[in-house]
C-alpha positions in Angstrom: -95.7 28.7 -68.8 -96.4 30.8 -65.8 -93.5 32.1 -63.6 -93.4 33.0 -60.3 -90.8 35.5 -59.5 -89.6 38.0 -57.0 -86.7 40.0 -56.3 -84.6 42.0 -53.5 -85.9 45.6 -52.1 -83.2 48.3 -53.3 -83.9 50.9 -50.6 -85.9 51.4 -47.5 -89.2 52.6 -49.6 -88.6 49.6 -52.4 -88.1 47.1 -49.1 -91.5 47.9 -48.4 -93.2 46.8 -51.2 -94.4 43.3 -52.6 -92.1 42.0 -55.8 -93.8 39.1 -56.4 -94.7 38.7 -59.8 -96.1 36.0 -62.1 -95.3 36.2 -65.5 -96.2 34.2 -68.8 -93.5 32.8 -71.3 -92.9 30.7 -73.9 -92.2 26.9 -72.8 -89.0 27.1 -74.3 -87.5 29.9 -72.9 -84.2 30.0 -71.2 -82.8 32.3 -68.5 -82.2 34.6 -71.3 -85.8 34.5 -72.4 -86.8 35.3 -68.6 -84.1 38.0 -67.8 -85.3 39.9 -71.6 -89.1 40.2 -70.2 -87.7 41.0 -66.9 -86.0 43.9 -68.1 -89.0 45.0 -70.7 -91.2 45.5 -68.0 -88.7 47.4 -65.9 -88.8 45.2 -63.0 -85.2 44.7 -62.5 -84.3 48.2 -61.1 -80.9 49.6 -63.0 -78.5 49.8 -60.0 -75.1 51.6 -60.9 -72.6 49.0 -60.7 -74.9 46.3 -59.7 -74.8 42.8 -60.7 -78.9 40.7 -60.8 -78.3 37.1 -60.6 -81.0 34.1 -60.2 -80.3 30.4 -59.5 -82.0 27.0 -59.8 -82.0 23.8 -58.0 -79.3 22.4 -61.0 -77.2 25.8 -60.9 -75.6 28.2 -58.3 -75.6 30.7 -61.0 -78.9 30.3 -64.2 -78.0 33.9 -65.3 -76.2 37.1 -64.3 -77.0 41.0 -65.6 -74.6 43.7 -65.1 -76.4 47.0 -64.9 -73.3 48.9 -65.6 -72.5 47.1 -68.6 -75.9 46.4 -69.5 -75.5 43.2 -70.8 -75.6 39.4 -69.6 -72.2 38.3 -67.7 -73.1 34.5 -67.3 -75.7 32.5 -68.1 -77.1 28.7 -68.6 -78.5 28.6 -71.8 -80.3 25.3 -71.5 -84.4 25.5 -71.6 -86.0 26.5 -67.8 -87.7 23.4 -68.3 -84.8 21.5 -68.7 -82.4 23.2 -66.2 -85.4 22.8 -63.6 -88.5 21.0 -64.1 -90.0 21.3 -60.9 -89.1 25.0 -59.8 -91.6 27.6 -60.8 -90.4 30.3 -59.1 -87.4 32.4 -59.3 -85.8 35.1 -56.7 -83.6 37.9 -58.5 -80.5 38.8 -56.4 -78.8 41.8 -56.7 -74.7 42.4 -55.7 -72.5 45.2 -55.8 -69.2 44.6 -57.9 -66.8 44.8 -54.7 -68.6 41.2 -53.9 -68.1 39.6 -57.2 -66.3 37.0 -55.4 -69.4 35.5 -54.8 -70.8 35.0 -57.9 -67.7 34.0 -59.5 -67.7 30.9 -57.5 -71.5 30.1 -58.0 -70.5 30.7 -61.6 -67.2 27.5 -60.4 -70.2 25.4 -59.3 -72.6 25.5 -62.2 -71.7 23.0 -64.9 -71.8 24.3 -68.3 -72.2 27.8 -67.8 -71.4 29.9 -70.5 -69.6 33.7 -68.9 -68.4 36.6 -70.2 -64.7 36.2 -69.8 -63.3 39.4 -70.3 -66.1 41.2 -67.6 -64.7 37.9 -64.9 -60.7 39.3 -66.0 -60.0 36.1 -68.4 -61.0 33.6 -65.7 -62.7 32.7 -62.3 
């Protein structure tokens, strides 16, 4: 399938440019699938301390990437498809850990969510 995706400027020289994207992958992927070829074609820029999320219409949070821990902090591991069969498009968020807040409580409003509960403290 062919995705549509974007993501937030970093600084006043990336806010200029266009991060629209469309990719190719596998009709079964999952946010994981997405986020993996994301980050092996270095779109994602690695932000010190900086947290990438992305959403669909069926959940606040589909998956979350910490840069400093370089690893996946929550994610829905249901097939695109199947999470959202009528979005082709996804926007990439970035936050900064001292807003975390935030994205624990998409992660409270996303059923079935899967997160990593020692990087959330034990619980949301």
């Amino acid at each position: 399938m062919i995705i549509s995706i974007d993501r937030d400027g970093v600084c006043m020289g990336d806010d200029a440019m266009d991060h629209r994207r469309e990719i190719t992958i596998d009709d079964n992927a999952t946010a994981r699938d997405l986020l993996n070829k994301l980050l092996e074609i270095d779109y994602l820029p690695d932000l010190t301390d900086a947290i990438w999320y992305t959403w669909s219409s069926d959940a606040s949070c589909l998956i979350a990437w910490s840069c400093k821990k370089k690893k996946v902090i929550a994610e829905v591991r249901d097939k695109l498809l199947e999470k959202d069969n009528n979005k082709s498009g996804y926007y990439f968020v970035h936050l900064w850990k001292q807003d975390l807040q935030i994205l624990k409580e998409y992660i409270k409003e996303t059923p079935g969510i899967w997160y990593d509960k020692d990087y959330f403290g034990g619980r949301l």
